[in-house]
LOFI-303785 format. One line per field, with one value per atom (N, C-alpha, C): residue in one letter; chain; x, y, z. Coordinates in steps of 0.001 Angstrom, whole numbers. Each point is the difference from the previous one (the first is absolute). Layout:
BEGIN
r A ...;
c A ...;
px X ...;
py Y ...;
pz Z ...;
This chain:
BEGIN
r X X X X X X X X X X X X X X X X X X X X X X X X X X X X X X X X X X X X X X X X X X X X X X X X X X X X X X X X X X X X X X X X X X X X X X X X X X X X X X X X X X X X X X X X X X X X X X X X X X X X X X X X X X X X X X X X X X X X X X X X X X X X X X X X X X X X X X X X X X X X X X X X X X X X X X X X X X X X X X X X X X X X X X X X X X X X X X X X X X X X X X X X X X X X X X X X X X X X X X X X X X X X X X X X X X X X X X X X X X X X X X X X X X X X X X X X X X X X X X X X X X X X X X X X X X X X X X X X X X X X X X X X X X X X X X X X X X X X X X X X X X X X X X X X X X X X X X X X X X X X X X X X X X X X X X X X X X X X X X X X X X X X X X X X X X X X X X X X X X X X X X X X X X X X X X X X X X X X X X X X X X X X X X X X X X X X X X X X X X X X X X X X X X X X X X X X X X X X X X X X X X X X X X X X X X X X X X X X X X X X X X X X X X X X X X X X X X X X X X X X X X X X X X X X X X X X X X X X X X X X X X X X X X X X X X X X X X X X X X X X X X X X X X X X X X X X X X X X X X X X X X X X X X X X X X X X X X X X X X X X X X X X X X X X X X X X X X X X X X X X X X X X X X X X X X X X X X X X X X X X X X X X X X X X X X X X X X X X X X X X X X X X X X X X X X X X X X X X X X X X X X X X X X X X X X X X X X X X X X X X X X X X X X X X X X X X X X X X X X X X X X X X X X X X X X X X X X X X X X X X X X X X X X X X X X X X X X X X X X X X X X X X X X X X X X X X X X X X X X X X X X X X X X X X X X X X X X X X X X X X X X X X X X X X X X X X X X X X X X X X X X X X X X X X X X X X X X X X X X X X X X X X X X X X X X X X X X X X X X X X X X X X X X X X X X X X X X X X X X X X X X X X X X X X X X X X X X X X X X X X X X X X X X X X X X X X X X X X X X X X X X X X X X X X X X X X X X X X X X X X X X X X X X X X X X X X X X X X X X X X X X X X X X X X X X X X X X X X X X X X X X X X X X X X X X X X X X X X X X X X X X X X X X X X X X X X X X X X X X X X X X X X X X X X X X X X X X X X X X X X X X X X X X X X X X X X X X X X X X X X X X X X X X X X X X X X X X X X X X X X X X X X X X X X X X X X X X X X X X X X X X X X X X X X X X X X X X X X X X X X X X X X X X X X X X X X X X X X X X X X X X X X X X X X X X X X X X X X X X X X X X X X X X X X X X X X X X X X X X X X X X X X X X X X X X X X X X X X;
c A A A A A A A A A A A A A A A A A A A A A A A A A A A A A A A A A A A A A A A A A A A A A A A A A A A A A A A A A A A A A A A A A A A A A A A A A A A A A A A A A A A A A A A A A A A A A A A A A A A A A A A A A A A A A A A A A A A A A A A A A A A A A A A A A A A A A A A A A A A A A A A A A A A A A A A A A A A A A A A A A A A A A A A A A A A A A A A A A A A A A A A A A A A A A A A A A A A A A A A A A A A A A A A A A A A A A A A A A A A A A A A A A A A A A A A A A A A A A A A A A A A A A A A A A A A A A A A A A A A A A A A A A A A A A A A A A A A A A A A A A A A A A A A A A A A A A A A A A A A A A A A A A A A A A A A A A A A A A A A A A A A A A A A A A A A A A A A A A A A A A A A A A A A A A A A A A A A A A A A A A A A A A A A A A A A A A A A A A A A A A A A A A A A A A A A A A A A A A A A A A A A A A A A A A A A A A A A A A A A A A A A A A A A A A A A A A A A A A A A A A A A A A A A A A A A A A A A A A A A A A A A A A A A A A A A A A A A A A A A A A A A A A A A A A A A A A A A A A A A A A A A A A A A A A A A A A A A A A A A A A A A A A A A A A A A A A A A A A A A A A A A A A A A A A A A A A A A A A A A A A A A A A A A A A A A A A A A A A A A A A A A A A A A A A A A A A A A A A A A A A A A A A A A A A A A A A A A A A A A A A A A A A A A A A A A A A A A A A A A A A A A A A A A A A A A A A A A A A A A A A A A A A A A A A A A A A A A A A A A A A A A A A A A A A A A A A A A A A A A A A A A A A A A A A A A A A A A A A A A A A A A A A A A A A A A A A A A A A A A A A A A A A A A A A A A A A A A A A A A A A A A A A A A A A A A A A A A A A A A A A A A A A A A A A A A A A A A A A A A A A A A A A A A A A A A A A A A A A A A A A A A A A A A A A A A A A A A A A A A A A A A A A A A A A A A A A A A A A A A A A A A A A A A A A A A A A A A A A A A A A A A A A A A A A A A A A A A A A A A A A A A A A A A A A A A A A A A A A A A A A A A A A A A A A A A A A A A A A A A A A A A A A A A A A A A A A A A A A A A A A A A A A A A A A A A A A A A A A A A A A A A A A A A A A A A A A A A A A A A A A A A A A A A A A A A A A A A A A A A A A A A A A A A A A A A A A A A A A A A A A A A A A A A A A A A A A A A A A A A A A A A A A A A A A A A A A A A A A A A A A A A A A A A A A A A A A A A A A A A A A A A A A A A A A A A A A A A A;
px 83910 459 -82 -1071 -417 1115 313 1306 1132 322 898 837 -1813 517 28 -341 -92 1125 1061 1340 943 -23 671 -102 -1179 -627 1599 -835 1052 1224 658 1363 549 -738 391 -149 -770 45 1069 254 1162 1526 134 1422 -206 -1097 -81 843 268 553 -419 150 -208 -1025 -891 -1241 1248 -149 628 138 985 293 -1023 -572 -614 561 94 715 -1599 942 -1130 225 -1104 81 -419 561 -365 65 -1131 -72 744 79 405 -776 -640 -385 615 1102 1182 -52 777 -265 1374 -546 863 116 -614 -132 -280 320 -355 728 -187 925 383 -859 728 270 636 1138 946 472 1371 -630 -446 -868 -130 -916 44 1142 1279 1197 366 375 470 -565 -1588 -919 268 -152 62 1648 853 1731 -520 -541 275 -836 -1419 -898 1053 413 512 1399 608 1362 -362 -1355 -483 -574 -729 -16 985 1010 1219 237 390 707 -994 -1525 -572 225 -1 -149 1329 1194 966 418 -898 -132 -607 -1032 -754 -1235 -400 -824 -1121 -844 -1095 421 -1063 204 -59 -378 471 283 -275 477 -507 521 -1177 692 -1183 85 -922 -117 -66 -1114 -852 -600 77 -167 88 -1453 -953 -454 98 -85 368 -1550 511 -938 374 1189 -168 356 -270 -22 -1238 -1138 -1008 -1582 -881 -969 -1054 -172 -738 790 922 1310 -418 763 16 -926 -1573 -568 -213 564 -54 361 1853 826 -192 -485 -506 -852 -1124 -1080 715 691 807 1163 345 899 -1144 -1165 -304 -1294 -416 -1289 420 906 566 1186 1174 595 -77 -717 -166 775 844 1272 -895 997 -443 703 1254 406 154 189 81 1088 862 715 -668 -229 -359 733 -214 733 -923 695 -897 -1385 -10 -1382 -1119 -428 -584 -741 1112 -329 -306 461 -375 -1019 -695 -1158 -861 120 -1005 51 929 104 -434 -176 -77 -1611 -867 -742 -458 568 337 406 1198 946 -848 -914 -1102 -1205 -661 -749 890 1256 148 1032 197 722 1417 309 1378 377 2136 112 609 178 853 1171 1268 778 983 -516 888 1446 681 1082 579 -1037 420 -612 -1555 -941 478 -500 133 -1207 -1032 -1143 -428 -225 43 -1424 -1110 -1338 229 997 528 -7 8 127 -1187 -1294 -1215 -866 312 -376 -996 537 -490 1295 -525 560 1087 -292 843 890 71 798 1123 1383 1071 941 1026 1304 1080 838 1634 653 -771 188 -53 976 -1145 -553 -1296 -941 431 -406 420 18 -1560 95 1468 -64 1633 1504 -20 1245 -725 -916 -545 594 -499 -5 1547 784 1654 735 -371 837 -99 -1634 -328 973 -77 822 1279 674 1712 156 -1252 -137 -168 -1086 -215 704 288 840 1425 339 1539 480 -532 486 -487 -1081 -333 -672 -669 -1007 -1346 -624 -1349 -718 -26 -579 37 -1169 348 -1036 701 -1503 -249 -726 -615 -570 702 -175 -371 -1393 -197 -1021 283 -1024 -1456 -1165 -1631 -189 227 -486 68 -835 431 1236 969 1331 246 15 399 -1202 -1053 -1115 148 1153 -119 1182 849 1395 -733 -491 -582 -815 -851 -630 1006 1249 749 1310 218 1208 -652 -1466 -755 -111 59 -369 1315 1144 1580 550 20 848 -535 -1320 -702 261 157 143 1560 418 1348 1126 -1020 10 272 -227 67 -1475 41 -885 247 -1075 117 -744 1015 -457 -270 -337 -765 -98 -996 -283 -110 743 -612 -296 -722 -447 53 593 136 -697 -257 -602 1078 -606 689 865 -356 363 1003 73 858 1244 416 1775 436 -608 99 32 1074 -247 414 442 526 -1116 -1236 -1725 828 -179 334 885 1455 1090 -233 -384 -353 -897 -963 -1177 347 1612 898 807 650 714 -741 -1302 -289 -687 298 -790 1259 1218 1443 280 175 -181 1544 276 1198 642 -1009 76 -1223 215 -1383 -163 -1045 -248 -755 528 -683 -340 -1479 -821 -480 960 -330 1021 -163 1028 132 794 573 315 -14 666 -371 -1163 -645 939 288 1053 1313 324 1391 -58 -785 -608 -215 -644 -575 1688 935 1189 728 61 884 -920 -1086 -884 144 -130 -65 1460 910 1293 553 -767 318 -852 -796 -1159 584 794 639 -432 -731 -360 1195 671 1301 188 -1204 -117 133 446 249 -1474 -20 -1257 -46 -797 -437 -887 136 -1452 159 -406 -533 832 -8 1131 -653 -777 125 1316 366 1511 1240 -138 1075 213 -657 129 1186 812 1205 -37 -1349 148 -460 31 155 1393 40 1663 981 -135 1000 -164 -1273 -459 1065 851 759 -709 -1463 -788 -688 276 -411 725 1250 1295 -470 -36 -258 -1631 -544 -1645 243 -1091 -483 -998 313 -1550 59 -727 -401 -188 355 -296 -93 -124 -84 1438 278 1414 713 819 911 1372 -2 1240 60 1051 1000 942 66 1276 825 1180 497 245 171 241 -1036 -1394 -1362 375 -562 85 -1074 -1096 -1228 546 219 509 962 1134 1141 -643 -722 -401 -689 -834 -616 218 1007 915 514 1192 1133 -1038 -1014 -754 -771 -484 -602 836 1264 997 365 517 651 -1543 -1115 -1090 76 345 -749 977 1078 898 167 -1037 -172 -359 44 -603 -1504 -67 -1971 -280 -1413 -298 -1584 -287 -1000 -1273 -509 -1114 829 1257 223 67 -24 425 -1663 -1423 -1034 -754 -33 -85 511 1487 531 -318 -885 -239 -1673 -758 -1186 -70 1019 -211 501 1090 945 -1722 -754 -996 -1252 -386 -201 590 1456 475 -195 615 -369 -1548 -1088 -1177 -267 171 -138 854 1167 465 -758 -227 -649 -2030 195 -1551 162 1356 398 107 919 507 -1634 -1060 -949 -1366 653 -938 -1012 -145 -717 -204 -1022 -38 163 1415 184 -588 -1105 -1277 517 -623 -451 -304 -1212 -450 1140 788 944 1158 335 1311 -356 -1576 -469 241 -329 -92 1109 963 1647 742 -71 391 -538 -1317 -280 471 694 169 1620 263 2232 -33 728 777 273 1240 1151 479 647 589 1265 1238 1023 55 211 498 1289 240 1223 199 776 362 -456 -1485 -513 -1078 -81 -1522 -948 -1124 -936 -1606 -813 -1148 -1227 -1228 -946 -944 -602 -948 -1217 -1268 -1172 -570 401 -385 610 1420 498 1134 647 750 1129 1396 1577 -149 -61 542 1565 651 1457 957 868 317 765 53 -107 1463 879 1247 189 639 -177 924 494 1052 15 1445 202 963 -847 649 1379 1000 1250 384 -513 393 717 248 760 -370 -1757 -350 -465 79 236 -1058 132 -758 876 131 496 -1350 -3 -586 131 -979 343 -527 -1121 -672 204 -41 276 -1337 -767 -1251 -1402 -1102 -432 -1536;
py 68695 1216 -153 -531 -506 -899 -1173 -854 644 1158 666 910 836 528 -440 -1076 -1221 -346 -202 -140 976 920 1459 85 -343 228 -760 -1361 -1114 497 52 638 420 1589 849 -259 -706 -445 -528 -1000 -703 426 1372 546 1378 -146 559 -9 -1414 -655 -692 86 -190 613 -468 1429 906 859 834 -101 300 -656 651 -621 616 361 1107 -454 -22 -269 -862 554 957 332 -1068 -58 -772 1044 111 771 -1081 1581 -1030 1003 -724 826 -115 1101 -636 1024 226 760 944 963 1226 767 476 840 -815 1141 -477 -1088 -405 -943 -950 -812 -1755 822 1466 295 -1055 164 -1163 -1132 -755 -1123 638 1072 434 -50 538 599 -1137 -1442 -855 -661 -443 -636 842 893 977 82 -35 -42 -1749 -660 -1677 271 742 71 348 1049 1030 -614 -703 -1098 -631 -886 -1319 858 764 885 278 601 355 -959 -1375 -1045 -280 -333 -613 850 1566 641 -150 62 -98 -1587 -880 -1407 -102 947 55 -1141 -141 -1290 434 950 626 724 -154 747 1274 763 1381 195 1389 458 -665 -534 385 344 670 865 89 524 -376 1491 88 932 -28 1112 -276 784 -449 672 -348 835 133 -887 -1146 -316 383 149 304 -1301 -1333 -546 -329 929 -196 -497 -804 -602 1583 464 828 1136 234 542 -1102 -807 -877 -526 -98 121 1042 1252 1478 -27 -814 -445 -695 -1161 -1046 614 754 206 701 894 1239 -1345 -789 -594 -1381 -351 -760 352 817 1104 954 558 1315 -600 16 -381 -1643 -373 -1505 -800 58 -876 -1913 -909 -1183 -848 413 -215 626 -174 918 -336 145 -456 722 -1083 264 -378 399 99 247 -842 -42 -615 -615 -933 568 1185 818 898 171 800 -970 -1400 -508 -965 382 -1130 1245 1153 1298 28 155 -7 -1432 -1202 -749 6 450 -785 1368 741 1262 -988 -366 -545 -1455 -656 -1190 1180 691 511 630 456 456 -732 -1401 -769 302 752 209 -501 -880 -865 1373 -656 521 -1394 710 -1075 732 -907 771 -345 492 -341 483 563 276 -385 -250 131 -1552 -722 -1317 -487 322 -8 -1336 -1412 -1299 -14 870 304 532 378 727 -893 -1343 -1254 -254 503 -501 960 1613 1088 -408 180 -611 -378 -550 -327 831 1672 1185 213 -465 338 -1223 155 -1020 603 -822 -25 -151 1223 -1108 202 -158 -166 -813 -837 -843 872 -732 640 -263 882 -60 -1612 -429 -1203 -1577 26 -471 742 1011 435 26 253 -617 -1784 -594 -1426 -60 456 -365 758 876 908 -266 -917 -917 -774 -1419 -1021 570 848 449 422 1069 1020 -1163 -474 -636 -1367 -915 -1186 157 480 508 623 1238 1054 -10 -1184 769 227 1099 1346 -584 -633 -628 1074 1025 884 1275 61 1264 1292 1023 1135 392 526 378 1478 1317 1168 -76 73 261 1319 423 1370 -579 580 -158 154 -625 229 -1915 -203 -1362 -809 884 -765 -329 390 -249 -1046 484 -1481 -990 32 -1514 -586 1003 -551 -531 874 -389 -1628 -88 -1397 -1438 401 -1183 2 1035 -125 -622 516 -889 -1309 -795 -1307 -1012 776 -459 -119 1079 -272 -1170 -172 -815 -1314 5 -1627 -69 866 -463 276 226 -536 1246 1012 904 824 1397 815 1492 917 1111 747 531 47 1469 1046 1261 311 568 603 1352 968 1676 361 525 845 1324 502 1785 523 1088 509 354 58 -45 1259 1576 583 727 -1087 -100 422 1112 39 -436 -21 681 -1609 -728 -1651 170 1086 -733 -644 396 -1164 -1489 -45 -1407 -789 918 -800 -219 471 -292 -1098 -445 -724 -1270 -53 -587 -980 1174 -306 -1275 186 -732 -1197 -323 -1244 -866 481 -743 -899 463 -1243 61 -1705 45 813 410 834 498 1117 732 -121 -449 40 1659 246 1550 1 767 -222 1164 1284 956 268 1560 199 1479 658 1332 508 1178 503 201 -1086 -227 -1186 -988 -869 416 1227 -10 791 1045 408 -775 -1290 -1191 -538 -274 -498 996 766 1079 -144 499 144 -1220 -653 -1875 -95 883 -502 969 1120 1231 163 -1489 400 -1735 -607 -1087 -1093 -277 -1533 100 -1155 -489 -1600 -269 -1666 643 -1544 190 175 760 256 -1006 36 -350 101 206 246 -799 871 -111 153 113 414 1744 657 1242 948 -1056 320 206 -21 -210 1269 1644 879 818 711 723 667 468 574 -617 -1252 -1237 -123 -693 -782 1006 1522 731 977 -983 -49 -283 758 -845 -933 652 -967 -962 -100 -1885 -599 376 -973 -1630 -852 -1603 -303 1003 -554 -1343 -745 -865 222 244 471 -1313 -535 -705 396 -790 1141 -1741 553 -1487 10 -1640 -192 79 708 418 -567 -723 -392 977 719 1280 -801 -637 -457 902 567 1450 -691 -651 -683 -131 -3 226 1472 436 1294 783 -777 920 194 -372 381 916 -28 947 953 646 678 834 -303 399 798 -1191 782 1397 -381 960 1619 -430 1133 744 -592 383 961 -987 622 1273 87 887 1694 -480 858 541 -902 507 -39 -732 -204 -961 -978 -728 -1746 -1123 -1297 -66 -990 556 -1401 688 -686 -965 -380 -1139 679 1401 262 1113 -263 799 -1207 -1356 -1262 -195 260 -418 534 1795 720 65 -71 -245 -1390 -1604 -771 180 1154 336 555 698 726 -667 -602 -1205 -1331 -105 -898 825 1167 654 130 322 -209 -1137 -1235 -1446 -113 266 -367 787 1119 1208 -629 -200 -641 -679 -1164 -1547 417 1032 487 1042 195 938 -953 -1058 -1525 -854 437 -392 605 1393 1111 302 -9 482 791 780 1425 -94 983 -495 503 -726 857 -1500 604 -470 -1384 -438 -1417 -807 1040 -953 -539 1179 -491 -659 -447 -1073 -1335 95 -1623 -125 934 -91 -905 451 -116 -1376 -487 -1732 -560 378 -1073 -451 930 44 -535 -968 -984 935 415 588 1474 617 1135 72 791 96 1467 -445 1333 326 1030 -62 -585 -974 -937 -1477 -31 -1112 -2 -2026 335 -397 645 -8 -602 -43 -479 293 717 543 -1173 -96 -1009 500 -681 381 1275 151 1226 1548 -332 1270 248 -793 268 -974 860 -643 -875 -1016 -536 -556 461 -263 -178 -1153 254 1030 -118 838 421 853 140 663 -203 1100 507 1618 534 548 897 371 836 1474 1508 -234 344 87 1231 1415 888 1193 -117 773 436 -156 173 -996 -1349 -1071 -1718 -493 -1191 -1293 -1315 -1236 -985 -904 -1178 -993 -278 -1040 -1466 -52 -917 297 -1300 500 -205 -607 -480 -1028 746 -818 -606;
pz 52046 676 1524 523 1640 382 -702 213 371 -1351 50 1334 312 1452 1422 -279 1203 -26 -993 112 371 -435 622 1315 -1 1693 747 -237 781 -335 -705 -483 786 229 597 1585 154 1625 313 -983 85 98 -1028 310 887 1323 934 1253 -166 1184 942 1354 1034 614 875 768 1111 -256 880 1448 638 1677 642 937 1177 1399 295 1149 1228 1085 1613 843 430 1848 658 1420 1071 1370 929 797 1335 1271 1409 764 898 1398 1446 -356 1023 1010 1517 751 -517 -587 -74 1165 355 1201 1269 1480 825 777 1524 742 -969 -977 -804 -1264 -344 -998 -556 1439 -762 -448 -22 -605 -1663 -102 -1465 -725 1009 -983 -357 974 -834 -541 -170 -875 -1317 -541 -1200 -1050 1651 -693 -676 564 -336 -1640 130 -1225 -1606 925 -1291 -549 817 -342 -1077 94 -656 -1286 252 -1393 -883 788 -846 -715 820 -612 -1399 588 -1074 -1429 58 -1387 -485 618 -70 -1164 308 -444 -1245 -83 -654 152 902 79 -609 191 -993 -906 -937 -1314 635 755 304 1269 976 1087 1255 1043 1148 1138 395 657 1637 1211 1172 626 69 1103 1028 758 1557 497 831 825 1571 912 1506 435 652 1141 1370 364 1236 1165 -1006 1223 564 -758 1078 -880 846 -1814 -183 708 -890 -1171 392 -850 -1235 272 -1265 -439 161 -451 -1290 342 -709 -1282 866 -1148 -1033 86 -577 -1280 1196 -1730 -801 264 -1123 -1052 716 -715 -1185 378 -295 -794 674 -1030 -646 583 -1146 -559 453 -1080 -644 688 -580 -471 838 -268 452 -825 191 1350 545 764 1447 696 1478 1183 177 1004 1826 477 1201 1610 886 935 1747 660 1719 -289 1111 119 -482 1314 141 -1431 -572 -1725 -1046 113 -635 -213 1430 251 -592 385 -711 -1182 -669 -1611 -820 749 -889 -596 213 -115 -1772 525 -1284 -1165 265 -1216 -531 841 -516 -987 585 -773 -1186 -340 -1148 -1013 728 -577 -400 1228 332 1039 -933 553 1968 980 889 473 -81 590 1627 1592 594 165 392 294 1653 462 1343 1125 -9 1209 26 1339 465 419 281 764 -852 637 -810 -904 246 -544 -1269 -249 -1990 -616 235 -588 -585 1118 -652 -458 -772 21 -1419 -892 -1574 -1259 -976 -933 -908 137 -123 1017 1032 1063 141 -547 227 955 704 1029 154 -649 90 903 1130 1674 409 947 591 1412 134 1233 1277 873 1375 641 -171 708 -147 -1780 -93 1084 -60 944 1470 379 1178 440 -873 -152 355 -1155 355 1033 715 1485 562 611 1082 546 -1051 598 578 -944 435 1355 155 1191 1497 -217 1162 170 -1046 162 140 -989 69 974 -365 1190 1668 -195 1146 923 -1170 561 7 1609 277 -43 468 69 -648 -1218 -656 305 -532 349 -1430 -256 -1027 -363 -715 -212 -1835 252 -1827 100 -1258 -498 -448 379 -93 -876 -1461 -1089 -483 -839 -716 -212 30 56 1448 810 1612 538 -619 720 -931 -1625 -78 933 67 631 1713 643 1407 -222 -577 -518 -449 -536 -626 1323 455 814 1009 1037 854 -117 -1361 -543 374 -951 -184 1480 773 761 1197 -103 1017 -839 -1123 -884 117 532 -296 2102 639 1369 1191 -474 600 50 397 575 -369 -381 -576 1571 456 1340 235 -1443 369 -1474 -391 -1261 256 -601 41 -1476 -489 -964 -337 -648 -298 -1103 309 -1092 -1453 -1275 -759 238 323 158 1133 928 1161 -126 737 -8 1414 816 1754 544 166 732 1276 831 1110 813 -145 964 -429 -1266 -637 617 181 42 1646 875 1545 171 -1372 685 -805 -599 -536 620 459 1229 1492 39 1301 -698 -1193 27 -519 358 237 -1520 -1126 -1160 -36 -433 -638 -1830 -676 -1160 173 -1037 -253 -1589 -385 -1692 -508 -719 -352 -1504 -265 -1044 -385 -770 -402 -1314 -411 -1092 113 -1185 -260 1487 -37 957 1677 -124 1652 864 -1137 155 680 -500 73 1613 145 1159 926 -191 1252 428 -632 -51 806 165 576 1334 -322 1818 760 -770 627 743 -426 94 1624 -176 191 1501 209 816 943 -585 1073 -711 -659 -1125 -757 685 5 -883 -77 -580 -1660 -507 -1491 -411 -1291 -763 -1430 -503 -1158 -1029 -1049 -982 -1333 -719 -1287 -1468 -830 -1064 167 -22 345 754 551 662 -919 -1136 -786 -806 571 -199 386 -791 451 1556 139 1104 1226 499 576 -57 -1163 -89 352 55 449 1975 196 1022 1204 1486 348 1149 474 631 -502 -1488 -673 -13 433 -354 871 -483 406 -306 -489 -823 -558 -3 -788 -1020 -700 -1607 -1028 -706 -802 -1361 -1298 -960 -1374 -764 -1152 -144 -514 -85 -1484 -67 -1017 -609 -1300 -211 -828 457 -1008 -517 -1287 -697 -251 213 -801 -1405 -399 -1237 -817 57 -404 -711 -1014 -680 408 347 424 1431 753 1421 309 -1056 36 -744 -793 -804 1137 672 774 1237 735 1299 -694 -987 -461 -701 -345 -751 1501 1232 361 1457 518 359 -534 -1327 -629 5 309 -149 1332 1010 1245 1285 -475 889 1086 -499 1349 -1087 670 -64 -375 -877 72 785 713 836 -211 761 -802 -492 948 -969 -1588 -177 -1300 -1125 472 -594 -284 1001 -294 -1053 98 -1223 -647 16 -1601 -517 342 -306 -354 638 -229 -1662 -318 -700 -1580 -65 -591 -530 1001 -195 -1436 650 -1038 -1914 568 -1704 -397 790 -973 192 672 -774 -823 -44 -990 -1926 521 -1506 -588 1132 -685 -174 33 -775 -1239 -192 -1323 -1006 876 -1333 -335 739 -284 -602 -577 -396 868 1396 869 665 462 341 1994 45 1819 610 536 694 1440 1205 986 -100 -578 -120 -737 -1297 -963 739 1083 1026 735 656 1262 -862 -1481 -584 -557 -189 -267 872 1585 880 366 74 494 -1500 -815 -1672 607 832 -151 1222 -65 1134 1109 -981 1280 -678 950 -68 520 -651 415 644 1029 1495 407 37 1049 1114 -528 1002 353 -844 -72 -1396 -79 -1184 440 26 1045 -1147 1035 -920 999 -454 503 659 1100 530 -795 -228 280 329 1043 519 70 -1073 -191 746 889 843 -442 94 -407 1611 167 1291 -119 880 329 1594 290 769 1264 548 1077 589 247 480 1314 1353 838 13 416 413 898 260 1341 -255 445 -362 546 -179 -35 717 -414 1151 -977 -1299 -766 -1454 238 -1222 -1016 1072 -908 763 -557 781 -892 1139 -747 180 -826 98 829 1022 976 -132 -730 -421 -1790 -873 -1412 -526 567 -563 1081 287 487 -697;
C-alpha cells in the first residue's frame, strides 16, 4: 500500500508539469528628480526598452520587471535609495549611476550580496569598489587617456585649462588629465573647481580667460554642464572645449554654444544589418523620437546582461540571488551587446575602446577619431 502511494505521489508530480514561471524584479537608483533628471529619463527609457524586449522574447520563464527609486544624483540620496531597493524590496540586481552614488551605495550592495552594475559614473575608482559592483562603462581615466594625445598633438592645444566639479569624479579627471597632458607634451595651465551645486560661472570663466589656454577640458554633468557652456561662451572663452562622454546628452548636443565640442565616449559599431542593433535603434526611435545614445546602449546592455545570467541559472535549476549572478557572470566568456561582444575583466569592468566626437551644432555629433 506504501509503494502504492509513493507512486501516485510521483505520478502526479509528474503530470504536473513544469514549476511554475517566476517572474524578476530588478531595482535602479537613478536621478529622477532634480538638476541630473535628464540623466534618469534616458537611463530608465534604455531600462524599460530592454525589459520590454526581454519579456517580449521570453527569455525568463516569467515577467521582469524594473523599479525605480530617485537618487538625485546625489550619495546620500542614493544611499536612501539603495536600502529601500536592496533591503526592502530586495531585489538581486541594481542598476546604478554617477560616481559619487555609486561609491556610496556600494559597499550596501557587498554587505547584501547585491549585484550593482553602472552604466553611467566614470570616476576610474568603480573599478576597484568590490566584487558586486560591475561597468559597462568605460571609466574616465580611458577617455582621459584617448582626448589627450588628439587634443594636444593633433590639434594643437599646448595649453589646456581645466573646469571640473568637487566631487570624486572631477578629482579623478583633475589627477589623470594633470598626468596625460604633461606625458603627452603640454601643460594644464589652470585648474578651477566648482561646487557641485554651482549655476553662477562668470568668476570662472574670467579666471579662465587670463591663464590664455589653447582649449579648455570640462569635467561635470546634467544641467551645470550645459550652464558652464553657455557662460563660458557668453563670458568671452572663445577656445574650443572638451570633455567627457557626459556630453552626449540631448541638451548639449542641441546646445548652440557646444557646437565644435570635443567629448569622448566608448566606440560603437552599429551594423544596421545586426538584428540586435536595428531592433533597438527602430524600437527606441519609434518610443522617443530620437537616436539612442550611448548611455541608452549601456543600460539597455546592463539590463540584457541580467536576462542571460538570469536564464543560464534557470537552465541550471538555480535560485537568482546576488552571489548566483557574481559566479554566473566569472563562468561566461562573453556577452553579446549592442553593438559589440564584450567580456568582463576581473574586476567587473566591460573595458572598450575609445571614440572621439565633435558636436555638430544640430542636435547631433560625428565621429572624428573611430577608435582610440
Amino acid at each position: 500500500m506504501k509503494k502504492l502511494l509513493v507512486g501516485l505521489a510521483l505520478l502526479q508530480t509528474a503530470l504536473a508539469g513544469p514549476v511554475l514561471a517566476k517572474d524578476y524584479t530588478i531595482g535602479a537608483a537613478f536621478p529622477m528628480s532634480g538638476p541630473n533628471a535628464e540623466y534618469g529619463q534616458v537611463f530608465s527609457s534604455a531600462a524599460n526598452l530592454a525589459a520590454e524586449h526581454i519579456n517580449a522574447d521570453k527569455k525568463l520563464s516569467g515577467k521582469l520587471s524594473v523599479i525605480y527609486e530617485d537618487s538625485q544624483g546625489l550619495p546620500a540620496q542614493g544611499v536612501i535609495a539603495a536600502n529601500k531597493l536592496m533591503n526592502v524590496s530586495k531585489v538581486p540586481y541594481v542598476l546604478s549611476a554617477f560616481t559619487g552614488v555609486s561609491k556610496a551605495i556600494a559597499p550596501i550592495g557587498a554587505r547584501t550580496k547585491t549585484v550593482m552594475v553602472n552604466g553611467g559614473g566614470v570616476g576610474p575608482d568603480l573599478a576597484t569598489l568590490n566584487e558586486y559592483f560591475w561597468n559597462v562603462i568605460p571609466l574616465a581615466n580611458f577617455e582621459v587617456t584617448a582626448i589627450v594625445p588628439f587634443l594636444v598633438k593633433e590639434k594643437g592645444f599646448k595649453r589646456i585649462a581645466l573646469i571640473y566639479v568637487d566631487d570624486p569624479l572631477g578629482q579623478a579627471v583633475l589627477t589623470d588629465l594633470t598626468k596625460e597632458v604633461k606625458a603627452a607634451g603640454g601643460a594644464v595651465v589652470g585648474s578651477f573647481s566648482i561646487p557641485t551645486t554651482a549655476q553662477q560661472f562668470s568668476g570662472v570663466a574670467a579666471r579662465v580667460r587670463d591663464t590664455k589656454p589653447d582649449a579648455v577640458y570640462i569635467a561635470t554633468y546634467g544641467n551645470q554642464q550645459v550652464q558652464l557652456v553657455k557662460q563660458l561662451r557668453d563670458n568671452g572663452v572663445s577656445q574650443p572645449l572638451a570633455s567627457y562622454s557626459a556630453m552626449s546628452l540631448p541638451s548639449v548636443l542641441n546646445l548652440p554654444e557646444a557646437k565644435g565640442l570635443y567629448y569622448t565616449s566608448q566606440l560603437l559599431t552599429l551594423d544596421k544589418n545586426d538584428p540586435l542593433v536595428k531592433r533597438v535603434e527602430e524600437d527606441y526611435k519609434k518610443k522617443h523620437g530620437k537616436e539612442p545614445n550611448m548611455y541608452v546602449l549601456n543600460y539597455y546592455n546592463a539590463v540584457l546582461t541580467f536576462a542571460e545570467l538570469a536564464a543560464a541559472l534557470e537552465k541550471a535549476g538555480k535560485p537568482v540571488t546576488g552571489e548566483n549572478l557574481l559566479a554566473q557572470r566569472k563562468a561566461t566568456k562573453s556577452f553579446q551587446f549592442v553593438g559589440a561582444k564584450v567580456s568582463f575583466a576581473d574586476d567587473g569592468t566591460v573595458k572598450s575602446p575609445i571614440q572621439i566626437n565633435q558636436i555638430v551644432g544640430d542636435g547631433t555629433s560625428k565621429v572624428v577619431v573611430a577608435g582610440k
